[in-house]
C-alpha positions as CSV (number, residue, x, y, z in Angstrom):
1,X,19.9,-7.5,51.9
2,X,17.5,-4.4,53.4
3,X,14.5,-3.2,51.2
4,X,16.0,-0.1,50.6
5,X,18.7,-2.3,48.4
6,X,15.6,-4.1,46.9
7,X,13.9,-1.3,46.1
8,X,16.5,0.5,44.7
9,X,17.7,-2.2,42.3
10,X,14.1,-2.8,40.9
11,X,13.8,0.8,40.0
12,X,17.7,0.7,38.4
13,X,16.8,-2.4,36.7
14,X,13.3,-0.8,35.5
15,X,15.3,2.3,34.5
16,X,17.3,0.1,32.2
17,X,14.6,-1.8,30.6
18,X,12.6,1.8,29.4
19,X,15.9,3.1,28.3
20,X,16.5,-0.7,26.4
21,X,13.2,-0.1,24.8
22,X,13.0,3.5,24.0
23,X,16.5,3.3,22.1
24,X,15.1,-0.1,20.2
25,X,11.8,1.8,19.3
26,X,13.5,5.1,17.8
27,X,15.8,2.8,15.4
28,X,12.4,1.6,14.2
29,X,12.0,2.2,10.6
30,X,8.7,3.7,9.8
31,X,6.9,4.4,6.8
32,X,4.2,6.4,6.0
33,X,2.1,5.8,3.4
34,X,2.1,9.1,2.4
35,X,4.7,12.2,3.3
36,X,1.5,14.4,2.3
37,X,-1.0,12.7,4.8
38,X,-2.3,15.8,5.7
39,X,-3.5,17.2,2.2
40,X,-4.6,13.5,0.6
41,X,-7.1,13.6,3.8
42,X,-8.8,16.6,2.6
43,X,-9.3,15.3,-0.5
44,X,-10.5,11.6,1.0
45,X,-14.2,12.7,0.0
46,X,-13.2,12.4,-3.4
47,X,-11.4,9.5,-3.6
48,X,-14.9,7.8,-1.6
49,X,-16.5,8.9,-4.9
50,X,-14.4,7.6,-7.1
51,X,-14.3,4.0,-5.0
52,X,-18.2,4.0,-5.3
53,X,-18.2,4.8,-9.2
54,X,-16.1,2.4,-9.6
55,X,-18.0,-0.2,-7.7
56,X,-20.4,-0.2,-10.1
57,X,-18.0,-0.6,-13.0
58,X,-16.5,-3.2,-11.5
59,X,-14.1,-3.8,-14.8
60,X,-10.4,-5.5,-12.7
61,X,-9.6,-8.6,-12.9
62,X,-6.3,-9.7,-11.3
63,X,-4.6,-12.9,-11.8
64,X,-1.1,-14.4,-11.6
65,X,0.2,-17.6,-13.9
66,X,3.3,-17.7,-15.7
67,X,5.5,-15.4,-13.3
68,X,3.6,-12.4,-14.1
69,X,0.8,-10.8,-12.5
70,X,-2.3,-10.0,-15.0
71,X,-4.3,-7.4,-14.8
72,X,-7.3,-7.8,-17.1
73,X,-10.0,-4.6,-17.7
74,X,-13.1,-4.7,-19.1
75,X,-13.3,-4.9,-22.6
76,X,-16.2,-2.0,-22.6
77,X,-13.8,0.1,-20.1
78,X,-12.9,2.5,-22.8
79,X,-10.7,4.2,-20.2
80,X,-9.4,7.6,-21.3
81,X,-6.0,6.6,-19.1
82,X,-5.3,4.5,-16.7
83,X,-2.8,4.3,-13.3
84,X,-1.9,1.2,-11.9
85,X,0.2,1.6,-8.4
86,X,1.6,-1.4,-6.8
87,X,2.2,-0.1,-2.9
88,X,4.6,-2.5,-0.6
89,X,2.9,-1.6,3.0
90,X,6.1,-2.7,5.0
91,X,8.8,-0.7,2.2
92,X,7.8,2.2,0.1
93,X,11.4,1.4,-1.8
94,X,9.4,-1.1,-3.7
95,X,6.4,0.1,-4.5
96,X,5.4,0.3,-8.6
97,X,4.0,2.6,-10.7
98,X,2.9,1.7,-14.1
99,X,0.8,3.9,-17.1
100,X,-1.3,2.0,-19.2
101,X,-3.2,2.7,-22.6
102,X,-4.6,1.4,-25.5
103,X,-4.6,-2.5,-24.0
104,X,-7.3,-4.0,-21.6
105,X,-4.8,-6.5,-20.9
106,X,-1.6,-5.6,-19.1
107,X,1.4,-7.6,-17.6
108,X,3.7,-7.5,-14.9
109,X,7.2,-9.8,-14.5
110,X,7.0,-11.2,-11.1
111,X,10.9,-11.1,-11.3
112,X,10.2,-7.2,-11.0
113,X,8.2,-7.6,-7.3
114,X,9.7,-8.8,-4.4
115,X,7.6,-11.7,-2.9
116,X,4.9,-10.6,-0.7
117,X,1.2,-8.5,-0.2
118,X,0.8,-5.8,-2.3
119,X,-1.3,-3.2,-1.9
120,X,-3.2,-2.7,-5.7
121,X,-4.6,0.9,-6.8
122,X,-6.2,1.1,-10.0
123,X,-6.9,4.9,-10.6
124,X,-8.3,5.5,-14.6
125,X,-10.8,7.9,-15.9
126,X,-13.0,7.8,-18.0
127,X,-14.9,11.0,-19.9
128,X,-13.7,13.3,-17.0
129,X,-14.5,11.4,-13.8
130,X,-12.3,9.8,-11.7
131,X,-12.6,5.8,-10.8
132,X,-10.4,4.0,-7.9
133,X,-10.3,0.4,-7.6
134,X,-8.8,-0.9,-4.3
135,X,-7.4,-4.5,-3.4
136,X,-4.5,-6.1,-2.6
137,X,-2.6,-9.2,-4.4
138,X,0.1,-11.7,-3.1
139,X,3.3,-12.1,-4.9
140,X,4.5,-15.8,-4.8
C-alpha cells in the first residue's frame, strides 16, 4: 500500500466519523428551560431583587419523610399567594406547578415525581412585592 491509499482512507474514514457524530448530535433531545429565554433575561434584574428580599426572609423549609416532599413556610409569612414550581432540568414533561394558600404547610405525593433532582422555585408575594426562593431537592 502507497500513501496516497493511506491518506485517502484516513480522510474517508474521518469523513465518516463527523458524519457518525453530527447525525447522533442532531437526534439529541434538548430542552430549554424556557421557550421565552429572550424576554425572562430582560426581566433577570427583577427576579435578583426578589432572590435578595427573600434572602432576608428566609421562611422555606423543605423536607421529605413519609413519601411526600414537605414544604414548610414561616408561620409569620403571611403571604398574599404563593407559587411553588417543581422544574425536572433533564425533562420539562415533568416539571410541577402547584398554587398554595391559606396553609404554611403544604404536601407533595412522591408517587407524583419521578425519582431524581428537582429544581425548587418558590415565587409568593407579599403586600405587592415579589419574593423568589431558589434550591433544588432530590426525589428518592
Amino acid at each position: 500500500m502507497n500513501w496516497g491509499k493511506g491518506i485517502f482512507i484516513a480522510l474517508g474514514t474521518f469523513v465518516v466519523f463527523i458524519g457518525v457524530l453530527a447525525t447522533t448530535l442532531m437526534r439529541q433531545n434538548v430542552d430549554l428551560v424556557s421557550e421565552k429565554y429572550y424576554v425572562d433575561e430582560i426581566a433577570y434584574q427583577q427576579e435578583i431583587d426578589a432572590i435578595k428580599s427573600a434572602q432576608v426572609l428566609d421562611s422555606l423549609i423543605i423536607s421529605q419523610r413519609d413519601n411526600q416532599l414537605v414544604f414548610q413556610f414561616d408561620q409569620n409569612l403571611n403571604a398574599d399567594s404563593i407559587a411553588l414550581h417543581l422544574w425536572r432540568p433533564n425533562n420539562d414533561k415533568l416539571d410541577q406547578n402547584y398554587s398554595i394558600s391559606g396553609t404554611t404547610t403544604y404536601l407533595v405525593p412522591v408517587a407524583e415525581l419521578e425519582k431524581g433532582q428537582y429544581d425548587v422555585r418558590c415565587v409568593y408575594w407579599k403586600e405587592g412585592k415579589k419574593y423568589l426562593q431558589k434550591t433544588s431537592v432530590k426525589v428518592n
